[in-house]
KEKE-3310 file (N, C-alpha, C; in steps of 0.2 Angstrom, whole numbers, plus 5000, padded with zeros to 4 digits):
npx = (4886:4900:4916:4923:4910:4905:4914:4912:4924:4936:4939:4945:4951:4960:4956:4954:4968:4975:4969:4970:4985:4983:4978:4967:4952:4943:4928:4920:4905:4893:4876:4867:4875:4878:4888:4893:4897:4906:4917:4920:4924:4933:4943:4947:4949:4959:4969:4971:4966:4952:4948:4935:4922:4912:4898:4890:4874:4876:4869:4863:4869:4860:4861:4860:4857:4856:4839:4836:4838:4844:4849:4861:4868:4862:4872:4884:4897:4909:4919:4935:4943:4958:4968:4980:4992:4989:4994:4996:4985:4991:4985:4983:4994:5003:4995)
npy = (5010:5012:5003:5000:5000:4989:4977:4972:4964:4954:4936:4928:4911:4893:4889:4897:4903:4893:4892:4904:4901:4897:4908:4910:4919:4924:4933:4945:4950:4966:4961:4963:4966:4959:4948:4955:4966:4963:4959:4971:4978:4972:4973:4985:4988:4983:4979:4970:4955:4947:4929:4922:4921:4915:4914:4916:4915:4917:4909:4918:4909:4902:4908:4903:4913:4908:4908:4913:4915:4919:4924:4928:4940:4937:4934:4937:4928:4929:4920:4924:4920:4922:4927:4915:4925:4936:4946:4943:4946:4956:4960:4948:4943:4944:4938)
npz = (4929:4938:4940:4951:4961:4956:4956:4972:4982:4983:4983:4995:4999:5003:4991:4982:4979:4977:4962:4959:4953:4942:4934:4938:4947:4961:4963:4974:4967:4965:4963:4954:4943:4927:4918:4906:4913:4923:4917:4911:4921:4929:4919:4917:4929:4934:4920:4912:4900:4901:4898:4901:4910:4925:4933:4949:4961:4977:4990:5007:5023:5037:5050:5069:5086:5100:5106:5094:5075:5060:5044:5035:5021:5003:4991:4976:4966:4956:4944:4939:4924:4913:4900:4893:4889:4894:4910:4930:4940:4954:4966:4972:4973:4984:4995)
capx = (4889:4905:4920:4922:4904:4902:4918:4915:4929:4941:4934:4951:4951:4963:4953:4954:4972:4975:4968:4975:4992:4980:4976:4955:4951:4936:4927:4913:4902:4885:4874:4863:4881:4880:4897:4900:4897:4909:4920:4923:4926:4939:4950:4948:4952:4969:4972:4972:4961:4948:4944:4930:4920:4906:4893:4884:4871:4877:4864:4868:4869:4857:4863:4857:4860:4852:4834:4833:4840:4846:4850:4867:4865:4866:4879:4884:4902:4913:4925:4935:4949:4961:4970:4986:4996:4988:4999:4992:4984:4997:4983:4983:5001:5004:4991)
capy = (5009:5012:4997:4999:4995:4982:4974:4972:4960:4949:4933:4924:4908:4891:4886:4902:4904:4887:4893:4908:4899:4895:4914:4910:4925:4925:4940:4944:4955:4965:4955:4966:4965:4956:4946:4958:4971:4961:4960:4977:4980:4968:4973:4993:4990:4977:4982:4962:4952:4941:4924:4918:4923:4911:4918:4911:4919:4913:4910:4916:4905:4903:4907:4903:4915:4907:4906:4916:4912:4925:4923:4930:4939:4932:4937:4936:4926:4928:4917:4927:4917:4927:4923:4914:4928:4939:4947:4941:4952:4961:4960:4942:4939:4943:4936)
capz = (4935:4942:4941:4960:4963:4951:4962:4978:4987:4982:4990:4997:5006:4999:4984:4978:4979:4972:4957:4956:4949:4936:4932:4939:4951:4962:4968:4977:4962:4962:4963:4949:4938:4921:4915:4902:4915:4926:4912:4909:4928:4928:4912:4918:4937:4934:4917:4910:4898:4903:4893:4903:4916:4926:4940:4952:4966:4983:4996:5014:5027:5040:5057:5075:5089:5106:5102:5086:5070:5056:5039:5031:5015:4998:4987:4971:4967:4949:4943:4932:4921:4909:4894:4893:4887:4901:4915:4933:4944:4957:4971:4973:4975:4993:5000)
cpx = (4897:4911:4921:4916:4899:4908:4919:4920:4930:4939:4943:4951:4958:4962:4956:4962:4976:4976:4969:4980:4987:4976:4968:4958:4946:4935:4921:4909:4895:4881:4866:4867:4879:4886:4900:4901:4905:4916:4924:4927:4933:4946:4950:4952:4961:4972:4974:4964:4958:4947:4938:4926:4912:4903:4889:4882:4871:4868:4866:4863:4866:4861:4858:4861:4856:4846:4831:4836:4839:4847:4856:4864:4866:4871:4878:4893:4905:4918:4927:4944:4952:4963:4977:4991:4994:4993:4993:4990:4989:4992:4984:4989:5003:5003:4992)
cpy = (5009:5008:4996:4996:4992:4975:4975:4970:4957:4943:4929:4918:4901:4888:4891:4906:4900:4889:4901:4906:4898:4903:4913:4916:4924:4931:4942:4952:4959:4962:4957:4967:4960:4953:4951:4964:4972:4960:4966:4980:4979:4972:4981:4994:4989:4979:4974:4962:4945:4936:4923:4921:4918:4913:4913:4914:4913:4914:4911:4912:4907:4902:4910:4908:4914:4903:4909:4915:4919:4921:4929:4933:4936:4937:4934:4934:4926:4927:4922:4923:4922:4923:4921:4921:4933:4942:4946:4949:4953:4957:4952:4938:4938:4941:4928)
cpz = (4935:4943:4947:4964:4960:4957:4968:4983:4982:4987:4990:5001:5002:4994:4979:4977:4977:4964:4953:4953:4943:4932:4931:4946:4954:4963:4968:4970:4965:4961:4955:4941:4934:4920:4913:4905:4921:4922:4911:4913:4926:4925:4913:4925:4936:4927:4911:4904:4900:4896:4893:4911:4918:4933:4942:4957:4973:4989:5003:5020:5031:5048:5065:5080:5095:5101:5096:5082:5063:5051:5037:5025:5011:4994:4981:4967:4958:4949:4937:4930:4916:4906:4896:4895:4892:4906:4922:4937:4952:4964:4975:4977:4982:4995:5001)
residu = (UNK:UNK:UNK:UNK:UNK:UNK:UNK:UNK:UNK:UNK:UNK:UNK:UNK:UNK:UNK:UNK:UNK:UNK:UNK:UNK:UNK:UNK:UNK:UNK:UNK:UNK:UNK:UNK:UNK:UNK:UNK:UNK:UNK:UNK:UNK:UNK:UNK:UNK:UNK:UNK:UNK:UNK:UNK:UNK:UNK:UNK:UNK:UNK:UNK:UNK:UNK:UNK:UNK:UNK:UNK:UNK:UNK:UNK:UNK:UNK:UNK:UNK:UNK:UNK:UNK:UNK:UNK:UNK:UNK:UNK:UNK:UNK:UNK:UNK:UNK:UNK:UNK:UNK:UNK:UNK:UNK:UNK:UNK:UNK:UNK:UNK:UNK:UNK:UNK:UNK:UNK:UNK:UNK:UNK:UNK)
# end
């Protein structure tokens, strides 16, 4: 697979920009992606090295519209931590 579609999005909200000072990264992944496939992504896209990476499959949320009721997809969410010595990722900064 392809490092662009193993990383779909950067998921951005203020948790996740919190821990950015702390060089943690979220981002919305593949949901058929592996760590060390997410791994690879990562340190090929931004050019960093990862310490840690920890996944989890989001569930989406059920939503009403009137009388019917839909379901969101699910997803698949990675925290990705780097090392100390690491440089931070560029993208993050602005936002």
């Amino acid at each position: 697979m392809n490092p662009y579609d193993i990383l779909v999005k950067p998921v951005v909200t203020e948790r996740t920009m919190q821990e950015a000072e702390e060089k943690k990264y979220t981002f919305n992944v593949n949901k058929k992606a592996n760590k060390y496939q997410i791994k690879d992504a990562v340190e090929e896209v931004f050019g960093v090295k990862v310490a840690k990476i920890s996944t989890m499959n989001m569930r989406g949320k059920l939503k009403k519209m009137g009388r019917t009721q839909g379901r969101r997809p699910d997803w698949k969410k990675a925290i990705v931590t780097l090392t100390p010595d690491s440089k931070e990722i560029k993208f993050f900064e602005n936002v």
